[in-house]
C-alpha positions, 0 to 999 in steps of 0.5 A: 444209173449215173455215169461216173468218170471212169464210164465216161473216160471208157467211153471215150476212149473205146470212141476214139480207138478206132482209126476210123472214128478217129478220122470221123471226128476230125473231119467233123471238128474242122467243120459239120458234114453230113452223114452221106458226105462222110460216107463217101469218104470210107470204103465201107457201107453207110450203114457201117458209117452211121454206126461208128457215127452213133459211137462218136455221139454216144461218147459225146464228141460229135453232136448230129442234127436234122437239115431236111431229109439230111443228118448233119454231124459237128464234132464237140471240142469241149469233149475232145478237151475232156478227153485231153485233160485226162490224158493229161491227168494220167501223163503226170501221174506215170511221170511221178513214178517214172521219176521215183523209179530213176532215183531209187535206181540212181541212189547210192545202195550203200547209202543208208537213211 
């Protein structure tokens, strides 16, 4: 089965809902840690960790790799840029109707076409 836009915008955005994956990909993007490191940062278990972990990578913004025994993480810019782009997609959309909505309740009623 093929994953179409709207799949993968709902897997991105369940990605990045939550505050802690949230916090997650920026440490990633601003440089690899690994998944022990991040672990230390959150007062939750390293097995809750590596979950939102596995989340972050299933939607493609963070990519994990093996160093040894460690698991190392790297966010993925290029998909934090996808994710923008649909925003920003949306963003324009909603502003065309805002601005059709302010003329229909700024024109004149008396006013015939």
């Amino acid at each position: 089965m093929t994953e179409t836009n709207e799949d993968r915008a709902d897997t991105l955005f369940h990605a990045l809902a939550d505050r802690t994956r949230r916090d997650i990909l920026r440490r990633v993007l601003a440089g690899e840690h690994s998944i022990s490191t991040l672990a230390i940062k959150y007062d939750m278990s390293f097995a809750a960790v590596q979950k939102h972990v596995a989340v972050l990578e299933r939607a493609g913004l963070l990519t994990k790799r093996r160093n040894g025994r460690e698991q190392l993480a790297s966010g993925d810019m290029q998909a934090v840029r996808s994710a923008t782009a649909m925003l920003t997609e949306l963003e324009h959309i909603w502003r065309g109707r805002i601005t059709r909505i302010d003329a229909l309740i700024t024109s004149d009623p008396d006013q015939e076409d």
